[in-house]
C-alpha positions as CSV (number, residue, x, y, z in Angstrom):
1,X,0.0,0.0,0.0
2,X,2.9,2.8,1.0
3,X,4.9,1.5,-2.3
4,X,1.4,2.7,-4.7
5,X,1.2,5.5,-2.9
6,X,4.6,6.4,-3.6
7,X,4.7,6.2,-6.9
8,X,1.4,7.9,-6.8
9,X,3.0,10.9,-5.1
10,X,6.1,10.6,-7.5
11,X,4.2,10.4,-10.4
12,X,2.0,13.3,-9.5
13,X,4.9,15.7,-8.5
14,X,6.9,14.3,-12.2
15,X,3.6,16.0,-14.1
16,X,3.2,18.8,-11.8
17,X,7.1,19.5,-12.4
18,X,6.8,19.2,-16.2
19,X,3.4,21.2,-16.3
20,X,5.2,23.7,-14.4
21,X,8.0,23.6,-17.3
22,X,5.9,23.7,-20.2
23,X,4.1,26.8,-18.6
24,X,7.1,28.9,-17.8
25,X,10.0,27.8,-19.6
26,X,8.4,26.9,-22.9
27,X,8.0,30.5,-24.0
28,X,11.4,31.3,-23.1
29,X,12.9,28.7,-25.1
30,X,10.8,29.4,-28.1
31,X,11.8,33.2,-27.5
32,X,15.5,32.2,-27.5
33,X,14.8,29.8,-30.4
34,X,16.8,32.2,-33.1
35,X,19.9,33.0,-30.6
36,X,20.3,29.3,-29.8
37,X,20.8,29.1,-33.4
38,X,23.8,31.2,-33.7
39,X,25.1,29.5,-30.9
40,X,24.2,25.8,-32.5
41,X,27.0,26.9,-35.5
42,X,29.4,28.7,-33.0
43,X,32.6,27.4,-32.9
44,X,33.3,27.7,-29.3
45,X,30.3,26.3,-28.1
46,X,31.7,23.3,-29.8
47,X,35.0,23.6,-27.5
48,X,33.4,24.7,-24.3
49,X,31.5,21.3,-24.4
50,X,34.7,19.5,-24.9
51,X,36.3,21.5,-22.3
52,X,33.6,20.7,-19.6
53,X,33.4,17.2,-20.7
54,X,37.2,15.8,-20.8
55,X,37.5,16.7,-16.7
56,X,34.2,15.5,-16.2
57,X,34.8,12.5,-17.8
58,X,38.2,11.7,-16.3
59,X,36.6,12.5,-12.7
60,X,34.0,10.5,-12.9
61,X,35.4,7.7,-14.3
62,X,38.7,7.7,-12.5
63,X,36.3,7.9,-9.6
64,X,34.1,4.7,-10.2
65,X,37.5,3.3,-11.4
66,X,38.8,3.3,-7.7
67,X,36.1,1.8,-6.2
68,X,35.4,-0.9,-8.7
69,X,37.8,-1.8,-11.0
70,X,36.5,-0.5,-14.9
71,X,36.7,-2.9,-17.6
72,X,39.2,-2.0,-20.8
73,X,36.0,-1.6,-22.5
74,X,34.4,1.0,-20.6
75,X,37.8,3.4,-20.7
76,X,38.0,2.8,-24.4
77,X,34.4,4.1,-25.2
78,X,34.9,7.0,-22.6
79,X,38.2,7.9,-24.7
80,X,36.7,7.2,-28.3
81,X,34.0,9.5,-27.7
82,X,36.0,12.2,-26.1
83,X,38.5,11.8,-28.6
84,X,35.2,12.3,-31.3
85,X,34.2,15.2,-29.8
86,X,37.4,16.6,-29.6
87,X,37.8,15.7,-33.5
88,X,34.5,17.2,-33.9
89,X,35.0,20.8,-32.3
90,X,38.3,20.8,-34.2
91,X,36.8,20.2,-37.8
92,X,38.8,17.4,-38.2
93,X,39.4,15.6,-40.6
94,X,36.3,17.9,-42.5
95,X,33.3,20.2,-41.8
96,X,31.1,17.5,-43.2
97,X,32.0,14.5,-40.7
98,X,31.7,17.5,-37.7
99,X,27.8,16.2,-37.2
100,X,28.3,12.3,-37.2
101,X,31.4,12.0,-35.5
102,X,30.1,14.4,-32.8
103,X,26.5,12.5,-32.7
104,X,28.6,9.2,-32.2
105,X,31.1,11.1,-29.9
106,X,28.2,11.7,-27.7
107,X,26.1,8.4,-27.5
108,X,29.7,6.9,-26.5
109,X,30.3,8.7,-24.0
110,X,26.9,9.2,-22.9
111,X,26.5,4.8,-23.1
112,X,29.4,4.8,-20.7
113,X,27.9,7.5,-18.1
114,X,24.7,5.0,-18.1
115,X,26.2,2.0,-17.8
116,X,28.6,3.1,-14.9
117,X,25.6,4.3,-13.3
118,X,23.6,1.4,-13.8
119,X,26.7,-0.7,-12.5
120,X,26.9,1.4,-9.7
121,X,23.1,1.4,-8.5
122,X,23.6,-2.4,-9.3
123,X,26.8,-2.6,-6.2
C-alpha cells in the first residue's frame, strides 16, 4: 500500500514539475529559439562542451575506477568519444563529418555514463 502511494506521489509531483516547465520555460525557449541558433553553429560552443566534458569524464570515471575496478572496454568508449568530440570541435578531418562524428562522440560517451551508473546502483 505505501509503495502505490509512492509512486502515486512521484508520479504526481513528475507531471506537476513538467506542467510547471511547459508553462514557464516553454515561452522562453521558443523566444531564444533564433539566438540558440547562432550559438548551435558557434565554434566555441563546440570547444566549451569538450572543455567541460574531458575533466568530467576523467573524474568520474577515475572515480568509479577506484572503487570498482572499470573494464578496458568501458575506458575505451569513454576515450573514443571524447576523442570524437574533440575531433568534432576541431573540424577534423572535414566540416562535413563534424555532425556524425560528434552525434557518435556523444552516444559513447553518454553509453558509458549510463552503464557506470547502472553498475553502480547495481553494487
Amino acid at each position: 500500500m505505501k509503495r502505490s502511494s509512492a509512486l502515486l506521489d512521484a508520479g504526481a509531483i513528475a507531471l506537476s514539475g513538467l506542467c510547471l516547465l511547459h508553462c514557464l520555460a516553454l515561452p522562453l525557449l521558443a523566444a531564444m529559439l533564433p539566438l540558440m541558433g547562432v550559438w548551435a553553429e558557434a565554434e566555441w560552443v563546440h570547444a566549451l562542451f569538450v572543455a567541460i566534458a574531458a575533466p568530467l569524464t576523467g573524474f568520474a570515471l577515475w572515480r568509479a575506477h577506484r572503487q570498482h575496478r572499470l573494464p578496458a572496454w568501458a575506458m575505451a568508449g569513454a576515450a573514443a568519444g571524447l576523442l570524437l568530440l574533440l575531433a568534432g570541435a576541431l573540424g577534423w578531418p572535414s566540416h562535413e563529418a563534424e555532425t556524425p562524428m560528434t552525434v557518435v562522440g556523444s552516444l559513447l560517451l553518454a553509453s558509458t555514463h549510463v552503464w557506470n551508473a547502472w553498475r553502480r546502483h547495481r553494487h
